[in-house]
C-alpha positions as a Markdown table, in Angstrom:
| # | Residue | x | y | z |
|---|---|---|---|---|
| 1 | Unk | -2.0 | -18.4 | -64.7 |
| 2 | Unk | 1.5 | -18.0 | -64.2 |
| 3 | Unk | 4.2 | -15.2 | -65.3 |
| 4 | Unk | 6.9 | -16.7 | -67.7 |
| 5 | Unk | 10.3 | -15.1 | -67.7 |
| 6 | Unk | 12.8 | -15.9 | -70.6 |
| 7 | Unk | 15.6 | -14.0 | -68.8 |
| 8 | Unk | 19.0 | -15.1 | -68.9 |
| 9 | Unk | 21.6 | -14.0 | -66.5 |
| 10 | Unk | 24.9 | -13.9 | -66.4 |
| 11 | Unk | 26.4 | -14.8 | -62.7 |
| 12 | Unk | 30.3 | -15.1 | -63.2 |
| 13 | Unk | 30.9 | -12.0 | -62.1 |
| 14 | Unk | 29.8 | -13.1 | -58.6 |
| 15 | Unk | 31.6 | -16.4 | -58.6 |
| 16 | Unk | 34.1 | -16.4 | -55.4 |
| 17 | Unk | 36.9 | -18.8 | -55.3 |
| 18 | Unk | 37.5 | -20.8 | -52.5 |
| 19 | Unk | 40.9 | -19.8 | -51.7 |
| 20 | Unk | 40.3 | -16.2 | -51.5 |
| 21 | Unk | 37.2 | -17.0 | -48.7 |
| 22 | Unk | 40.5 | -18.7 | -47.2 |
| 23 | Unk | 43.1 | -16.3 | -47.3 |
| 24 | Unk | 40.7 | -13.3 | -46.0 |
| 25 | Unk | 40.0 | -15.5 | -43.1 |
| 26 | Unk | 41.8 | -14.5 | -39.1 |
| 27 | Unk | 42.5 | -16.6 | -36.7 |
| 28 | Unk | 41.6 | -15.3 | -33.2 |
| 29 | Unk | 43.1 | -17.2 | -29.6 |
| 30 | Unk | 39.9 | -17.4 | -27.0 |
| 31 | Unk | 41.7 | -17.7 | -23.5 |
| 32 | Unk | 39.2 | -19.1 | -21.0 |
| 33 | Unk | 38.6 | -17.0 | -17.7 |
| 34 | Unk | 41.0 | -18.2 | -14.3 |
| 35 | Unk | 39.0 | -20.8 | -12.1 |
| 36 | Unk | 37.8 | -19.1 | -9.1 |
| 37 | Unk | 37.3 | -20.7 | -6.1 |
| 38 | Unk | 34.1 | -20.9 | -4.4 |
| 39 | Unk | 34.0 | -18.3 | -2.5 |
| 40 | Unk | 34.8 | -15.4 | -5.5 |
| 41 | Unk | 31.4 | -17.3 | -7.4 |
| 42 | Unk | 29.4 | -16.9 | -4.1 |
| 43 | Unk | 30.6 | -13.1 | -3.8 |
| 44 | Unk | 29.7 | -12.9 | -7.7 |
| 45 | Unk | 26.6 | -13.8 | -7.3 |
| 46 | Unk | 25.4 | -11.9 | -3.8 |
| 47 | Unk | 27.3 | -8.9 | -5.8 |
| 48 | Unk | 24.4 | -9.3 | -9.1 |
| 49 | Unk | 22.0 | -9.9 | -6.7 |
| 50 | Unk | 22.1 | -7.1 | -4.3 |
| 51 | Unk | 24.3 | -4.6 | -6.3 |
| 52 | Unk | 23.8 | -5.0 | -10.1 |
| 53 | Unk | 24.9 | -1.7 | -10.3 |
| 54 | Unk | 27.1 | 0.7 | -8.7 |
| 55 | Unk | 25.3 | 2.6 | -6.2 |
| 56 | Unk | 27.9 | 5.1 | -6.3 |
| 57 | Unk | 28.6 | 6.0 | -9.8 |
| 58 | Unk | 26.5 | 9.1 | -9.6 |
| 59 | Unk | 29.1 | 10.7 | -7.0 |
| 60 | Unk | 31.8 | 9.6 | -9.2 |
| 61 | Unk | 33.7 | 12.8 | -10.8 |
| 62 | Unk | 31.5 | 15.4 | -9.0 |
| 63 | Unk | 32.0 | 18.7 | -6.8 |
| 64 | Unk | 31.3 | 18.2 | -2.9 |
| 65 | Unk | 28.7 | 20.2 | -3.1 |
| 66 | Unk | 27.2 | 18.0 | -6.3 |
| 67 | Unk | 27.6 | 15.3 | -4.1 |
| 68 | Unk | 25.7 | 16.6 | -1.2 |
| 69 | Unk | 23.0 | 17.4 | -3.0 |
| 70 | Unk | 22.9 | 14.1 | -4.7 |
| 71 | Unk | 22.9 | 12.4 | -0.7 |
| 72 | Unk | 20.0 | 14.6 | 0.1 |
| 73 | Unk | 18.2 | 13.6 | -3.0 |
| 74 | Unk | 19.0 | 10.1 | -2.0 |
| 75 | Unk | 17.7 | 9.6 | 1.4 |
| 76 | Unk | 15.1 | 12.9 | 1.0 |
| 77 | Unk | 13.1 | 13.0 | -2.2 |
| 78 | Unk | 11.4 | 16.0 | -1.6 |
| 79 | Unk | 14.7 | 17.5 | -2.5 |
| 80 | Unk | 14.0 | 16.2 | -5.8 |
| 81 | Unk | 10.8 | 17.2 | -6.9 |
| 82 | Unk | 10.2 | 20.6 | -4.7 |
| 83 | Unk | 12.6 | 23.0 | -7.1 |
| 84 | Unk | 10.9 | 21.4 | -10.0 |
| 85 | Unk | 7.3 | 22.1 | -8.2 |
| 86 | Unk | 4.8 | 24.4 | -10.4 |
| 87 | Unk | 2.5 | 26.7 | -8.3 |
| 88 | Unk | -0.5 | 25.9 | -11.3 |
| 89 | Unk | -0.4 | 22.2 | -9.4 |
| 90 | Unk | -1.0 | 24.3 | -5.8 |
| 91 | Unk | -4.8 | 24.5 | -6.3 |
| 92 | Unk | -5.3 | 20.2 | -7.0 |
| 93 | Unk | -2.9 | 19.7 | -4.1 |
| 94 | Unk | -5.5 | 21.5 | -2.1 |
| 95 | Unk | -8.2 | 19.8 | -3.3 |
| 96 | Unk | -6.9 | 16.5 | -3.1 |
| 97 | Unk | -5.0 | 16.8 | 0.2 |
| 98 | Unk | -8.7 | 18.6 | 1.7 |
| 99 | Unk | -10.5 | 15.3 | -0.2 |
| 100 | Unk | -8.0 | 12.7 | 1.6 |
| 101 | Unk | -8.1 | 14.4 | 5.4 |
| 102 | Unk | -12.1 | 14.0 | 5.0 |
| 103 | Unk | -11.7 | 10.9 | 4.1 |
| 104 | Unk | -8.7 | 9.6 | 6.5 |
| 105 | Unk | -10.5 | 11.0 | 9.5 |
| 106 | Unk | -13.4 | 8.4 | 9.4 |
| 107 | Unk | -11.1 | 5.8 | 7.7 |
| 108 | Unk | -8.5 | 5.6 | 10.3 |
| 109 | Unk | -10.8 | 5.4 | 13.1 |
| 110 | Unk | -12.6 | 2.3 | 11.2 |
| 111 | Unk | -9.5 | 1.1 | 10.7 |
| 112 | Unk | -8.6 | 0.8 | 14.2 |
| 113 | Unk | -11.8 | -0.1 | 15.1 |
| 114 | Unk | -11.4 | -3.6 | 12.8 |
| 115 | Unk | -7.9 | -3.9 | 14.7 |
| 116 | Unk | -9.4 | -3.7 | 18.0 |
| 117 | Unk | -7.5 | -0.9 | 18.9 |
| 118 | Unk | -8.7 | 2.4 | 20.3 |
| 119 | Unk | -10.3 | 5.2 | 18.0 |
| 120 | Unk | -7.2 | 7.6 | 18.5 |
| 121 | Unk | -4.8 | 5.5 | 17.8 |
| 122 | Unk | -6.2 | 5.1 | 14.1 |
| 123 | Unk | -6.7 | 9.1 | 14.0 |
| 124 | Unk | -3.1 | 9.6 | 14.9 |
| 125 | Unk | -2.1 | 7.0 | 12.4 |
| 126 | Unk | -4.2 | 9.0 | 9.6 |
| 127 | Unk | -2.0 | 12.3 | 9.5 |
| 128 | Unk | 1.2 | 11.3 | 11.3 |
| 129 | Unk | 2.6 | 9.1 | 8.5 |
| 130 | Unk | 1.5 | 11.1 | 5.8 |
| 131 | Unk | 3.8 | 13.7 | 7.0 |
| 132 | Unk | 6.7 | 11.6 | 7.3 |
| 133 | Unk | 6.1 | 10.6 | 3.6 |
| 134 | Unk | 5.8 | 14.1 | 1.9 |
| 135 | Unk | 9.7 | 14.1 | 3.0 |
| 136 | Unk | 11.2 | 10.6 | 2.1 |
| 137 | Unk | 8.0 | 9.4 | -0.4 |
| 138 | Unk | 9.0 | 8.8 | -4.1 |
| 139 | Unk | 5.5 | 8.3 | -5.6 |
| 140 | Unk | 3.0 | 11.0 | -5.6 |
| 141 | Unk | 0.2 | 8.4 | -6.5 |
| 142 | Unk | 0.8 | 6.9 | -3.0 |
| 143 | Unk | 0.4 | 7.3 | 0.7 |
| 144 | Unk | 1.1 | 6.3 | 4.0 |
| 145 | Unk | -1.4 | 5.0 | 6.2 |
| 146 | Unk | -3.3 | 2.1 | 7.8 |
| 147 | Unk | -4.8 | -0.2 | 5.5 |
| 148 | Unk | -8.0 | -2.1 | 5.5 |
| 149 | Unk | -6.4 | -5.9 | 4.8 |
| 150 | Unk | -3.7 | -5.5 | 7.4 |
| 151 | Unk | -5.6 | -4.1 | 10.3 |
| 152 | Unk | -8.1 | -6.8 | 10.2 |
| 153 | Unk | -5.5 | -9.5 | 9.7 |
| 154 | Unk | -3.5 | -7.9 | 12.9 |
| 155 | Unk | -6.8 | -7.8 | 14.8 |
| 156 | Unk | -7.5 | -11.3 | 14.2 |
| 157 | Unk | -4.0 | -13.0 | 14.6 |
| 158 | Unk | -3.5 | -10.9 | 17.7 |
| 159 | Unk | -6.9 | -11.6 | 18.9 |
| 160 | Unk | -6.9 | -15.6 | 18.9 |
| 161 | Unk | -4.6 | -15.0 | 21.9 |
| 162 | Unk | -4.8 | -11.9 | 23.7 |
| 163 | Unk | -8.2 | -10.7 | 24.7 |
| 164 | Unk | -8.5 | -6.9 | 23.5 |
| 165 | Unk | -11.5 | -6.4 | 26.5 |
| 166 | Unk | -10.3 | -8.0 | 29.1 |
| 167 | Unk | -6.3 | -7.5 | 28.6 |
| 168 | Unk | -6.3 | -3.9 | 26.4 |
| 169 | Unk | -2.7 | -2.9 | 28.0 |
| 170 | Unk | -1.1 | -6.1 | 26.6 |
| 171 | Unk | -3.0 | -6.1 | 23.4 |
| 172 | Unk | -2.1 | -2.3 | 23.0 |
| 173 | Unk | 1.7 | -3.4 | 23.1 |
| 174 | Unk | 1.6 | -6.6 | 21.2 |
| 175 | Unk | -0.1 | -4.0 | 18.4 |
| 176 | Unk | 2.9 | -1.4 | 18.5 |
| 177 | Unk | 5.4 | -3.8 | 18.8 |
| 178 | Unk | 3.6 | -5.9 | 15.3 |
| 179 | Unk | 3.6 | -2.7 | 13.7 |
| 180 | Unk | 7.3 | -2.0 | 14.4 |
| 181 | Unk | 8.7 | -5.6 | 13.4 |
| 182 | Unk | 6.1 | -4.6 | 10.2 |
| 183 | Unk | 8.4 | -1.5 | 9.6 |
| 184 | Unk | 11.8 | -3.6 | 10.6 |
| 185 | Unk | 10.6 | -6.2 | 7.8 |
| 186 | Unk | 9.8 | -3.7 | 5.3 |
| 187 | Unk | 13.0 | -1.2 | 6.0 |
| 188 | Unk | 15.1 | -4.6 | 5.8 |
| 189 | Unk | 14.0 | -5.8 | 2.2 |
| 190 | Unk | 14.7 | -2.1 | 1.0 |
| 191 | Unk | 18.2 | -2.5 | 2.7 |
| 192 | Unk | 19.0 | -5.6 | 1.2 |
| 193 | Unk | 17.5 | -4.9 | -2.4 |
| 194 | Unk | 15.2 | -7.2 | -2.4 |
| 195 | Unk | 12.6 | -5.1 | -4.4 |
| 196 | Unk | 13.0 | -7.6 | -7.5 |
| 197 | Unk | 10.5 | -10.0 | -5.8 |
| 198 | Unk | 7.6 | -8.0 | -6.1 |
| 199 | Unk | 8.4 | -8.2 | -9.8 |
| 200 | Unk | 7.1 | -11.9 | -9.2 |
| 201 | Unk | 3.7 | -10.7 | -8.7 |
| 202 | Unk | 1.5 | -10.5 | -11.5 |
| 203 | Unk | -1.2 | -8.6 | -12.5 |
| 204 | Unk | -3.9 | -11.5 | -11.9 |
| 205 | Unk | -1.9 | -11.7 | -8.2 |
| 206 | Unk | -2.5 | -8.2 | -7.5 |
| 207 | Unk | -6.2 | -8.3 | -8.9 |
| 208 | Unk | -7.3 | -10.9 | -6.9 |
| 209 | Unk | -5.7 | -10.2 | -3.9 |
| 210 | Unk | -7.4 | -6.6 | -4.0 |
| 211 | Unk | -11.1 | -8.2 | -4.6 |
| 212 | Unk | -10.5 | -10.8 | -2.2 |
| 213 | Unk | -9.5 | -7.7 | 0.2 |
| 214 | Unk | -12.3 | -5.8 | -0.8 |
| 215 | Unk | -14.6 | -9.1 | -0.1 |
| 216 | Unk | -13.1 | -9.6 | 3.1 |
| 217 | Unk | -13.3 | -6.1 | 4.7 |
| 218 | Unk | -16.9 | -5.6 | 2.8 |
| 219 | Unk | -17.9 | -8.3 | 5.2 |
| 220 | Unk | -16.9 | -7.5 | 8.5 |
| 221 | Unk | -18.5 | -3.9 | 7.9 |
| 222 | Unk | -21.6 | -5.5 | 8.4 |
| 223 | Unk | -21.2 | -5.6 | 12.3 |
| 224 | Unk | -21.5 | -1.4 | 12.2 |
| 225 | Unk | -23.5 | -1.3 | 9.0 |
| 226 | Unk | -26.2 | -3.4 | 10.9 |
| 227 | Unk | -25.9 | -1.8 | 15.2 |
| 228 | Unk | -24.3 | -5.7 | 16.2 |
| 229 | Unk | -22.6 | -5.7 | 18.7 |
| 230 | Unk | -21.4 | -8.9 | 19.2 |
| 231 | Unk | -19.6 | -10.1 | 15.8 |
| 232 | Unk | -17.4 | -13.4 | 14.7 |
| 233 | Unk | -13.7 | -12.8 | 14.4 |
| 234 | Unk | -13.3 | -15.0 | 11.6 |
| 235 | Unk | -13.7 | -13.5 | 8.3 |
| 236 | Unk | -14.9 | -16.5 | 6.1 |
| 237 | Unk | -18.2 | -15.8 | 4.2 |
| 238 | Unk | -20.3 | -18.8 | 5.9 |
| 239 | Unk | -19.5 | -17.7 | 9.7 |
| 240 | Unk | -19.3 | -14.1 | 9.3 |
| 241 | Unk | -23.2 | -14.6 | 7.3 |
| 242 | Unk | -24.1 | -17.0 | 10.3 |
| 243 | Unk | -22.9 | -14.5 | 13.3 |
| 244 | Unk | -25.5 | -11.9 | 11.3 |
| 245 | Unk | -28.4 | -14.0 | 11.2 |
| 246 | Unk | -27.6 | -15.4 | 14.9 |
| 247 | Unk | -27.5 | -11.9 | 15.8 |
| 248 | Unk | -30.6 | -10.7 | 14.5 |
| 249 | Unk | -31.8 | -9.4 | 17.6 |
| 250 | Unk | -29.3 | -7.1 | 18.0 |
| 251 | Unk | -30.0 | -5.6 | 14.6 |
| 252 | Unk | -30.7 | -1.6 | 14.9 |
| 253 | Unk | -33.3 | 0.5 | 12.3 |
| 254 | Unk | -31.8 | 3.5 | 13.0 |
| 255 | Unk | -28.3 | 2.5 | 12.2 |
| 256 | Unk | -29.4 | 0.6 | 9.3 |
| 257 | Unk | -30.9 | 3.2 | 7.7 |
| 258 | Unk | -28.4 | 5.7 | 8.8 |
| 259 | Unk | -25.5 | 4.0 | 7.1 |
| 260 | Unk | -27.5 | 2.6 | 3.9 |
| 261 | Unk | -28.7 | 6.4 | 3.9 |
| 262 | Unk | -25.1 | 7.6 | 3.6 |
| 263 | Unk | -23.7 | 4.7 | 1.8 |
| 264 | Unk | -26.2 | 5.3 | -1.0 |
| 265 | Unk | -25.4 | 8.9 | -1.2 |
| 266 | Unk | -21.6 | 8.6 | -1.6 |
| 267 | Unk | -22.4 | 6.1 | -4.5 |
| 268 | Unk | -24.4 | 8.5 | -6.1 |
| 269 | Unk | -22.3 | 11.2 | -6.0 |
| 270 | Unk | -19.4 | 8.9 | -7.4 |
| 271 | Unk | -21.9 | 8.0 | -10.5 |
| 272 | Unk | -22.7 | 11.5 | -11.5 |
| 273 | Unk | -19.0 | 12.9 | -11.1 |
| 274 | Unk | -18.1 | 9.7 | -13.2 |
| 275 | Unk | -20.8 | 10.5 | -15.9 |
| 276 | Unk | -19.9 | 14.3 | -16.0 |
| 277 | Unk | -17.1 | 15.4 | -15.5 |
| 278 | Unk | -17.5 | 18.9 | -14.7 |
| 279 | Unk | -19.2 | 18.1 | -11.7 |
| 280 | Unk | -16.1 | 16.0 | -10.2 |
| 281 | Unk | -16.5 | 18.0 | -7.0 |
| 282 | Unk | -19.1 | 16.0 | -5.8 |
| 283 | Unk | -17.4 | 12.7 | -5.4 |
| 284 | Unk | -14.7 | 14.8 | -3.6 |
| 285 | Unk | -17.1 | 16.4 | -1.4 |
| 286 | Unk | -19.3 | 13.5 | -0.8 |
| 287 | Unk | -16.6 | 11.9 | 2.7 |
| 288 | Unk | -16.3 | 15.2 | 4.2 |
| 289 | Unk | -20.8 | 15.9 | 3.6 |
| 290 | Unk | -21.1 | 12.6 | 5.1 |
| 291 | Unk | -18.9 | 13.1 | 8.1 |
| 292 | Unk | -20.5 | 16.3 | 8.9 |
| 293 | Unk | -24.2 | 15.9 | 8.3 |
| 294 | Unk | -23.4 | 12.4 | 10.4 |
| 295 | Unk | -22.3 | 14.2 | 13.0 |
| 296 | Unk | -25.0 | 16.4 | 13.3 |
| 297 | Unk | -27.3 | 13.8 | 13.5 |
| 298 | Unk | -26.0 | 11.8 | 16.0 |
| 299 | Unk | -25.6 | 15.1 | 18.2 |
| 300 | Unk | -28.6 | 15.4 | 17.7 |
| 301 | Unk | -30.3 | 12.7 | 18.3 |
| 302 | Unk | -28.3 | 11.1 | 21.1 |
| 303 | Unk | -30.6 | 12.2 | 23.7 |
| 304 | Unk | -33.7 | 10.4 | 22.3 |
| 305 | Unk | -32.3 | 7.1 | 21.1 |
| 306 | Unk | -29.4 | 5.4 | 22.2 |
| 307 | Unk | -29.4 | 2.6 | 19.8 |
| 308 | Unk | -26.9 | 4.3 | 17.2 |
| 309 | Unk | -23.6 | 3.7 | 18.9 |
| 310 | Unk | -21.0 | 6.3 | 18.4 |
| 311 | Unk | -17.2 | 6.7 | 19.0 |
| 312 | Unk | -17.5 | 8.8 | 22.1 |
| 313 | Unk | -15.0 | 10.9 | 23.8 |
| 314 | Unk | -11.1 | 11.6 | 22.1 |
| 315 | Unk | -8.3 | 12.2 | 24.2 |
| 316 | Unk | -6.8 | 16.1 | 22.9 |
| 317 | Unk | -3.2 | 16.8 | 22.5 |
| 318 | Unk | -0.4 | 14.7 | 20.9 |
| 319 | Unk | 0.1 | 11.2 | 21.5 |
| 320 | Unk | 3.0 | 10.8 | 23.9 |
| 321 | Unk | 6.0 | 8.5 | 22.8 |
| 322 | Unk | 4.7 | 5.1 | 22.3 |
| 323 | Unk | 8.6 | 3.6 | 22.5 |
| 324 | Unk | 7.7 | 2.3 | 26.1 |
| 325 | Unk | 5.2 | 0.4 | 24.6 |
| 326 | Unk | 7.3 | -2.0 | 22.8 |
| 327 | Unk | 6.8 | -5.8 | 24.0 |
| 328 | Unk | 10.3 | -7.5 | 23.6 |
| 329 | Unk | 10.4 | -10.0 | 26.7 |
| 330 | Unk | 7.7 | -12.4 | 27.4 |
| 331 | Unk | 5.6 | -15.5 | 25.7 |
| 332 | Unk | 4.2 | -13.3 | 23.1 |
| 333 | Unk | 6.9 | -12.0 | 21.5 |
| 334 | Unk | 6.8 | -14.5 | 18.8 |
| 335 | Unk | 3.2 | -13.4 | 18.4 |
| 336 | Unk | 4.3 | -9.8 | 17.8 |
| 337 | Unk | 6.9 | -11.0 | 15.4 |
| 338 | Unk | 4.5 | -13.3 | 13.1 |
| 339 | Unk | 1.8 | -10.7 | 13.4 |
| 340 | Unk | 4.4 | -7.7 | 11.9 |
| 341 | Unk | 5.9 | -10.0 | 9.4 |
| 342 | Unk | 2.4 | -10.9 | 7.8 |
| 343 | Unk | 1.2 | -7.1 | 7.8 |
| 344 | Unk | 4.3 | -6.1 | 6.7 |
| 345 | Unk | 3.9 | -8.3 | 3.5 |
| 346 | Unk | 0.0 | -7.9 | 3.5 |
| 347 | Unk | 1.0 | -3.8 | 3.4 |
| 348 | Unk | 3.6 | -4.0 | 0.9 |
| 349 | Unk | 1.3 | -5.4 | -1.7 |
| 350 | Unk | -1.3 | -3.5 | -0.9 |
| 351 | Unk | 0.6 | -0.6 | -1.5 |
| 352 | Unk | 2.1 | -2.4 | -5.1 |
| 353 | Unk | -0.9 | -3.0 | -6.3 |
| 354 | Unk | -2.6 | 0.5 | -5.6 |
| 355 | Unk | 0.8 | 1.9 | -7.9 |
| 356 | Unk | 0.7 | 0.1 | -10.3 |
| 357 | Unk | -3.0 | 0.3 | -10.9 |
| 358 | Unk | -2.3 | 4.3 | -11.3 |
| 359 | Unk | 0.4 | 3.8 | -13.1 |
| 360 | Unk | -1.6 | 1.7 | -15.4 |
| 361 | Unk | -4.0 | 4.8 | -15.8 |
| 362 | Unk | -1.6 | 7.2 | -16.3 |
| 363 | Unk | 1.3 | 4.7 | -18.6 |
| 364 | Unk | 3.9 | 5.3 | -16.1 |
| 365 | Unk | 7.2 | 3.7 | -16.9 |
| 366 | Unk | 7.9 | 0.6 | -14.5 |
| 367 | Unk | 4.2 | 0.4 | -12.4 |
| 368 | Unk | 5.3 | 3.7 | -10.9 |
């Protein structure tokens, strides 16, 4: 049923005439902008695109010493964030940073190793940029290294052409020089501002690209997971399944059941710390255990099998200047180029996607 109202109201009191709506009325003059020519809309436009804002405004209307400071903060972060640095964070640093070296040392090498480049170069490449990034890094989620995805893409493009066994010099250099148009690329999109265009990539982008990566490096581990020596360079499922199989002869049960052994143990240790949380040590532990006890065991045993293969002898000392190395004259040079360009991007998003799937975690503004 419905409510019935016998109300009566009285609404002259809010009766407006027309011609005080009129007189209350102003009359504004809209002048349209000059014409500019071409050339001031083209400078408009690179202006937005580039420089949306002033890069400058911060040194406006400060001290020379402000300003300084500000530069150093600019092109060295770790002017930033070390005043503002707690000693209470000292003891995770520790932990972490002893957790990563464990970690980077066999990582590196296996990186190099799916680059076809020689074990050093992959230990020097595991420590070496991390230092340079303390200094001019911005994110403390991320860090500076070789990746998985772009080593075995290098490996492969390089590969197709230059044999790493039979011309290692000229592979070696086509590798540095990759990895310095890699840099060049990267440093240039900085430069210009052309950070917006990761912006483009979405989350499903970054998700699948890091499964597919996952996929993709998960596979050619099976060459030293299984003792084979002589592997497919192609990285599809169907012929990296049928160089296994075609390979079974090669297979080793010592090295199979070494690396399940340790494989299984670092995904234990990951369950518990992830069930308990108290006993988070484990999972951190579980790289540097596996490295050592590893060792030990090949040491050990080298002198009564030889069918687990191992890395061998390391040059000591420092690596000397690699700036001779660079290839810049010759028929490969576009090789280099295409290589660098492609694990320049292949870097860059792997790097995007590991920040913003922290940031995610922790609800940092802007997937940082």
């Amino acid at each position: 049923m419905g409510v019935n109202s016998n109300r009566v109201e009285d609404f002259s009191s809010h009766r407006i005439t027309t011609e005080s709506v009129i007189t209350g009325m102003e009359t504004h003059t809209v002048c349209l902008p000059p014409q500019k020519t071409t050339l001031q809309k083209l400078k408009q436009r690179l202006s937005e695109i580039f420089f949306p804002d002033d890069p400058l405004y911060r040194f406006k209307n400060q001290t020379w010493r402000k300003k300084l400071l500000l530069g150093l903060q600019f092109l060295f972060p770790i002017f930033q964030w070390a005043p503002e640095y707690r000693l209470k964070l000292l003891r995770s640093d520790i932990i972490s940073g002893l957790t990563i070296a464990s970690l980077a040392i066999p990582q590196g090498i296996s990186y190099a190793k799916l680059a076809n480049l020689p074990p050093i170069v992959g230990l020097y490449s595991s420590f070496v940029p991390p230092l340079i990034y303390a200094i001019l890094g911005s994110s403390r989620h991320l860090g500076v290294g070789p990746v998985s995805i772009a080593s075995l893409i290098m490996g492969s493009m390089l590969s197709e052409t230059v044999s790493p066994r039979d011309e290692p010099i000229l592979y070696l250099k086509l590798a540095f020089t990759a990895t310095f148009f890699a840099g060049l690329f990267q440093a240039s999109l900085g430069l210009l501002r052309l950070g917006f265009v990761i912006d483009f990539l979405s989350k499903a982008n970054l998700v699948g690209f890091m499964s597919g990566a996952a996929v993709i490096v998960s596979l050619q581990q099976l060459k030293g997971l299984l003792g084979i020596s002589h592997f497919t360079s192609k990285m599809q499922f169907i012929p990296v399944m049928s160089s296994v199989f075609k390979h079974r002869d090669e297979w080793s049960w010592q090295t199979i059941v070494m690396g399940f052994s340790f494989l299984v143990f670092m995904l234990t240790t990951r369950h518990i710390s992830m069930k308990r949380a108290k006993l988070f040590w484990l999972s951190a532990a579980a790289p540097l255990t596996s490295v050592i006890l590893s060792t030990l065991l090949v040491f050990c045993l080298r002198s009564k099998t030889h069918e687990i293969s191992f890395i061998g002898h390391l040059p000591k000392g420092l690596n000397p200047p690699s700036a001779n190395m660079l290839y810049f004259s010759g028929p490969d040079l576009e090789l280099a180029i295409k290589t660098g360009i492609v694990t320049g991007i292949l870097s860059l998003t792997e790097g995007i996607s590991v920040g913003r799937t922290f940031a995610a975690f922790e609800k940092l503004p802007g997937g940082w």
